[in-house]
C-alpha positions in Angstrom: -6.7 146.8 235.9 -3.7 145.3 234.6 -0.9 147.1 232.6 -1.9 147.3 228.9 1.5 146.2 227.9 1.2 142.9 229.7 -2.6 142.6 228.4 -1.0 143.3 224.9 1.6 140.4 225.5 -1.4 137.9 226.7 -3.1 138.4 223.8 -0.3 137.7 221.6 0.1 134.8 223.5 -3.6 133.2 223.5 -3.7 134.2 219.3 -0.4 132.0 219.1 -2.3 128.9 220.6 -5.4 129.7 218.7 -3.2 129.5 215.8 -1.9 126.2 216.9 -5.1 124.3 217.3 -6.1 125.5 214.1 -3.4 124.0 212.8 -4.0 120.9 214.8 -8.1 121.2 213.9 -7.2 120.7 210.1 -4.7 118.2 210.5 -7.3 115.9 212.2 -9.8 117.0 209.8 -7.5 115.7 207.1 -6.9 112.3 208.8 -10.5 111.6 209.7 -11.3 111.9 205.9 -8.2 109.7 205.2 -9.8 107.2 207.7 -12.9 107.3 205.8 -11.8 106.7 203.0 -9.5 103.5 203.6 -13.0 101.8 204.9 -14.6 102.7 201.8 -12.0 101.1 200.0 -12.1 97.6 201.1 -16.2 97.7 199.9 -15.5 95.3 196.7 -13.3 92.8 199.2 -16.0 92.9 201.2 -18.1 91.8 198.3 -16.7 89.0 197.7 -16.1 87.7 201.0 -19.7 87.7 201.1 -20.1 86.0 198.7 -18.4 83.4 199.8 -19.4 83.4 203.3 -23.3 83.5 202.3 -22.4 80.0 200.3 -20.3 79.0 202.6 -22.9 79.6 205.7 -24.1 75.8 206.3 -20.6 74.4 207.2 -19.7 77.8 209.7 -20.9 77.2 213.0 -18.7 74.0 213.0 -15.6 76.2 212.8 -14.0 76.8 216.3 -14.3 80.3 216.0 -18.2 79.4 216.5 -17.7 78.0 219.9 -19.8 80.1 222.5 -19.0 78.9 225.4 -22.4 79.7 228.2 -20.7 80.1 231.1 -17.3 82.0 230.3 -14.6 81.8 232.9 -11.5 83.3 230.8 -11.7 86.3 228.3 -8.7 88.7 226.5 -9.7 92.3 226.4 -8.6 94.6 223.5 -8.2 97.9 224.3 -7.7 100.7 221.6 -7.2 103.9 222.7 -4.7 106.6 221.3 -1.2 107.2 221.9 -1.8 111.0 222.6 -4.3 113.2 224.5 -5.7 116.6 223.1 -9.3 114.2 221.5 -11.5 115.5 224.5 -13.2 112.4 225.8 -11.8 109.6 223.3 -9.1 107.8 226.1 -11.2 108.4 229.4 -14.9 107.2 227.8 -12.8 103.7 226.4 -11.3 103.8 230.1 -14.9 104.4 232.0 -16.4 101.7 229.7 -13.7 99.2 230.5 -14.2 100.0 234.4 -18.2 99.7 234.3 -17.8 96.1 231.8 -15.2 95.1 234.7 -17.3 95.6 237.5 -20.1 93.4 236.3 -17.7 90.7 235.0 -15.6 87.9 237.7 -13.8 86.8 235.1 -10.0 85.8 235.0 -9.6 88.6 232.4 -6.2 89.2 230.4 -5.4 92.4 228.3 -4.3 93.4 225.3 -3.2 97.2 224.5 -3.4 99.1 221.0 -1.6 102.5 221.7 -0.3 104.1 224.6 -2.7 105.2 226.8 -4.4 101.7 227.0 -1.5 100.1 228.5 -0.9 103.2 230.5 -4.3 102.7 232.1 -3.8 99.0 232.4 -0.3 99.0 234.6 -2.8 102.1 236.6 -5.0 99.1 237.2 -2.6 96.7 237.9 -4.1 94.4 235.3 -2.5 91.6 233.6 -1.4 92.4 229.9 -0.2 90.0 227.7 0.7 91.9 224.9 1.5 95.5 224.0 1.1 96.6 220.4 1.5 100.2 220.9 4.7 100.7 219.0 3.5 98.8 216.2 1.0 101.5 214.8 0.8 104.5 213.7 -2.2 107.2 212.4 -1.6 105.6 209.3 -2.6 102.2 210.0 -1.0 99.4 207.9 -3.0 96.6 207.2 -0.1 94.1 207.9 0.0 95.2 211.1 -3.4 94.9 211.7 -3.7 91.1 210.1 -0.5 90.6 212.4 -2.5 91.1 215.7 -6.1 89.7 215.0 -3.7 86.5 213.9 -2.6 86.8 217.1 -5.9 87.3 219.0 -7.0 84.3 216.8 -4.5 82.4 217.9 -4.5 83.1 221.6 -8.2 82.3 221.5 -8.0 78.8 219.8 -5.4 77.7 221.9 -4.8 79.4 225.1 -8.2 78.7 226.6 -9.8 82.2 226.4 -14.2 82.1 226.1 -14.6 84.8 224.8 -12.6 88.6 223.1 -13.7 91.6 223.8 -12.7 94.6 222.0 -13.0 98.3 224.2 -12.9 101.4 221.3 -15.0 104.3 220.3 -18.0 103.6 217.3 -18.0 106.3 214.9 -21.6 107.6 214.4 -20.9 110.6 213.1 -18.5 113.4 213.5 -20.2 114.7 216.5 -20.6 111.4 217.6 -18.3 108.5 219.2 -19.9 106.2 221.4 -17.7 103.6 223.4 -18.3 100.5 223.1 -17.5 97.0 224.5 -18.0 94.8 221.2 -17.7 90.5 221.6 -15.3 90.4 218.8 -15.5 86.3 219.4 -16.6 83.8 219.5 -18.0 84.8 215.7 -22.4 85.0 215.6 -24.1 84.5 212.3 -25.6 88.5 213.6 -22.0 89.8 214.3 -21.1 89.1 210.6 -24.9 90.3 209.6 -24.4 93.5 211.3 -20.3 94.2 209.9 -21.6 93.6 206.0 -24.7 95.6 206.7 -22.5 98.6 208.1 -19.7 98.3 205.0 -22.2 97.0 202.6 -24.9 98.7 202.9 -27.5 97.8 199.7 -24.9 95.2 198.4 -25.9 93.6 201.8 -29.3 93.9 201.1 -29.0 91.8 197.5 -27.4 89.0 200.0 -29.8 86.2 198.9 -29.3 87.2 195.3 -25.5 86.5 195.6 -26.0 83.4 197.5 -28.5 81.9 194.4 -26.3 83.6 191.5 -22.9 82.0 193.0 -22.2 78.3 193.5 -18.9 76.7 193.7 -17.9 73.5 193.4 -15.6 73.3 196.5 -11.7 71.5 196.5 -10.3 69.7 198.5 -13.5 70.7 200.9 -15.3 73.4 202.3 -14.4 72.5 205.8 -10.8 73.9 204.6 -12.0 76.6 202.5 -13.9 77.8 206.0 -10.3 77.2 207.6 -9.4 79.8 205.1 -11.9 82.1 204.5 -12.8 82.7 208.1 -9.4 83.9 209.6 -9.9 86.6 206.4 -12.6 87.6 207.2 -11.8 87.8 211.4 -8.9 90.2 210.2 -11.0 92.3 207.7 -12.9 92.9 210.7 -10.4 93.8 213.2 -9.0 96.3 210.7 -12.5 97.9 210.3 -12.6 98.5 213.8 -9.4 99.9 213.9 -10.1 102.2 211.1 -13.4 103.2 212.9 -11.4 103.8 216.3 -8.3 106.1 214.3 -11.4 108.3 213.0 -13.1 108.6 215.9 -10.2 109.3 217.9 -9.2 112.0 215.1 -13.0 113.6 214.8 -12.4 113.7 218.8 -9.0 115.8 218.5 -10.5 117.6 215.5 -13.7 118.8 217.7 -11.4 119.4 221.0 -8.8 121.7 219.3 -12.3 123.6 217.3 -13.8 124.4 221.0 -10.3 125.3 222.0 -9.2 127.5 218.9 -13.0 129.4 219.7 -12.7 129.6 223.3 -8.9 131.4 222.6 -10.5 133.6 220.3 -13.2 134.7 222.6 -10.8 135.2 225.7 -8.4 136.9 222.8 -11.2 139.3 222.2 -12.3 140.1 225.9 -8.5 140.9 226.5 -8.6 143.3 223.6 -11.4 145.3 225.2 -9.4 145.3 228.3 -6.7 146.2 226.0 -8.6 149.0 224.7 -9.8 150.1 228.3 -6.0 150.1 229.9 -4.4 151.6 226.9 -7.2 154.4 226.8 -6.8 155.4 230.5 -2.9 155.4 230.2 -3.7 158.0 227.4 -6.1 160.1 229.2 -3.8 159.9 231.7 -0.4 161.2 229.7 -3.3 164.1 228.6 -4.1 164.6 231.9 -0.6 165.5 233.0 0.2 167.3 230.4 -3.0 169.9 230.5 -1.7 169.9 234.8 1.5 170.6 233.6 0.7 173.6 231.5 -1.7 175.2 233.6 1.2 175.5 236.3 3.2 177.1 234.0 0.7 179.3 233.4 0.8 180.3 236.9 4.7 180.8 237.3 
């Protein structure tokens, strides 16, 4: 059995990290919520681009964002990962999904990274990447930023030849719960939209017919312009929803990993204190035992 002095030092040691992850559980929990919160916030925007878009539905699948494209030969991956590790499976399920979606795919394929380890695992792969955005965020994600890169996916997809963007990241279910997913993020579908309002909207999305019968407009200069607007608004509220969704999954991730770990410390914490306990009482019945030896041979001198 080992000395109870170095037992003793372990389990300072292992109560330190447990203290750290606890620290690092809460933090997380924090910034999930945060997360939360900043999608529930953009619910009355969301509103009213539905209103719009509902109204606006006829004169949409003309827009070249509507293009599909049967046969595609060129697509630009976005990948969204996390520029730390310590969120158990968050980077290597993106990274697994990416591999699978390859291997089924002969496409020319081009990337585009969102935080660290996604353009990490890209050079691994030796896959071309076009543009790197990983400096350009942080945990508190800035919609600027965000509007500044699905402009530039826009862009790169109306002009540069690309069929089709997909976007690699985790769906939050739940907090138990983050499933990766490879998402077509476009060309747009009249369901893609569907299914986003459904998931912000919720009952608002349900009322959808009522909006489109209670608001008309009467459309300057035309609505083939007002599309050109409204659309690239609604492409970026999007993007920023799945970013949003990735940062708290990526944070319920870390928040779970550092719970296991933080209860697995305290459980190898408390199995070194019986040890503990066991070492430090057999040093003592040892000392006794020396002593007792010791008087009884001076009991004989």
């Amino acid at each position: 059995m080992a000395n109870w002095k170095e037992i003793k030092r372990r389990i300072w040691s292992i109560k330190n990290t447990a203290k750290i992850t606890k620290a690092m559980e809460l933090i997380s929990t924090v910034k999930m919520k945060k997360a939360q919160d900043l999608a529930l916030e953009k619910k009355e925007y969301i509103t009213w681009i539905l209103k719009v878009v509902e109204n606006l539905n006829d004169s949409l699948s003309e827009n070249v964002f509507f293009e599909w494209v049967e046969n595609p030969s060129k697509t630009l991956w976005i990948i969204i990962t996390s520029n730390k590790w310590l969120c158990w499976g968050y980077n290597i399920n993106v990274m697994k999904k990416v591999n699978e979606y390859m291997k089924l795919n002969d496409e020319q394929i081009d990337f585009v990274s969102l935080w660290k380890r996604g353009s990490q695992f890209i050079a691994r792969t030796g896959n071309k990447i076009i543009a790197d955005f990983s400096e350009d965020f942080t945990d508190n994600i800035d919609y600027s930023f965000s509007k500044n890169v699905s402009r530039f996916i826009s862009e790169k997809f109306s002009t540069e030849g690309y069929d089709k963007v997909v976007i690699f990241y985790n769906y939050y279910k739940n907090t138990i719960t983050q499933i990766p997913v490879a998402r077509q993020f476009l060309p747009l579908t009249d369901r893609g939209i569907e299914k986003y309002f459904e998931a912000i909207l919720w009952d608002e999305y349900k009322k959808s017919e009522n909006i489109k019968s209670s608001y008309k407009y009467t459309v300057e200069p035309t609505v083939e312009e007002l599309v050109d607007e409204v659309l690239p608004m609604l492409i970026d509220s999007m993007f920023y929803d799945i970013l949003i969704e990735s940062k708290a999954s990526e944070h319920s991730s870390r928040m779970i990993a550092m719970k296991n770990a933080k209860d697995n410390a305290n459980k190898f914490a408390s199995k070194l204190q019986l040890q503990y306990n066991k070492a430090r009482q057999a040093s003592i019945t040892k000392e006794i035992s020396e002593i007792v030896g010791w008087v009884e041979s001076m009991k004989d001198m």
